[in-house]
N, C-alpha and C positions, 0 to 999 in steps of 0.2 A: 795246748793239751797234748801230753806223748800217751799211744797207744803200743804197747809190747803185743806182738803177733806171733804166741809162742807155738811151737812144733808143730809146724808146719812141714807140709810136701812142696819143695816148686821141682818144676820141669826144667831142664837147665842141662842144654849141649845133651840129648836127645836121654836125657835119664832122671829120676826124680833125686832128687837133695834133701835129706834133713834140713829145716832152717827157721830162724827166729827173723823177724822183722818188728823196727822199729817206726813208728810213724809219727811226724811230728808238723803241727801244722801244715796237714791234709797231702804232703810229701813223705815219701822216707827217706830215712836218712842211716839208717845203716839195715846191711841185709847180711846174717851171719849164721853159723852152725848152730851157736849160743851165743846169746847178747844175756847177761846180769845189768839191771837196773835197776832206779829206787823212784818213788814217786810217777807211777808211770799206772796207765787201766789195763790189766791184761788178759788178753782174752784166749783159750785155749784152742789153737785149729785142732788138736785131736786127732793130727796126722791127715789130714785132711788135706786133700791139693787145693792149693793157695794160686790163685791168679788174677790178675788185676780186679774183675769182674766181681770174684768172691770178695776182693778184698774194699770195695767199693761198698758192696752191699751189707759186710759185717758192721763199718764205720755208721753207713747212714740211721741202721739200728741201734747203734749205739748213744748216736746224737739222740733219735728217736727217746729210745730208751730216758737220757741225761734229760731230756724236756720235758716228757712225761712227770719224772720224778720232781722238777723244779718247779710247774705248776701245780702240782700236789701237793708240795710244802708254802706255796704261796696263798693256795686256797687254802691251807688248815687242815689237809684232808690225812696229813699223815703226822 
């Protein structure tokens, strides 16, 4: 599964950076000004400083989020 981690803030050589991250099977794999891609979940940091920590806890919501919905459609509920 890729997750696009679009506009983002990081902190980088003592100043903040515009920047898009890629993550793909729970690493990333590219970290850039703008990354364009297809098939991918993306989720908007909103300018938002992005740090390991942040970016740990967006994913785990998101799996959250994906199970919630896939046992919801397994029970019939939606």
């Amino acid at each position: 599964m890729k997750t696009l981690i679009k506009n983002a803030q990081l902190y980088y050589q003592g100043q903040l950076n515009p920047a898009d991250l890629l993550v793909e099977n729970s690493k990333f794999t590219q970290i850039a000004e703008e990354i364009s891609t297809d098939n991918v979940q993306v989720i908007d940091a909103k300018q938002r400083l992005v740090s390991p920590v942040t970016i740990f806890v967006l994913v785990l919501e998101l799996i959250n989020l994906l199970t919630c919905i896939r046992v919801r459609l397994e029970l019939g509920y939606v």
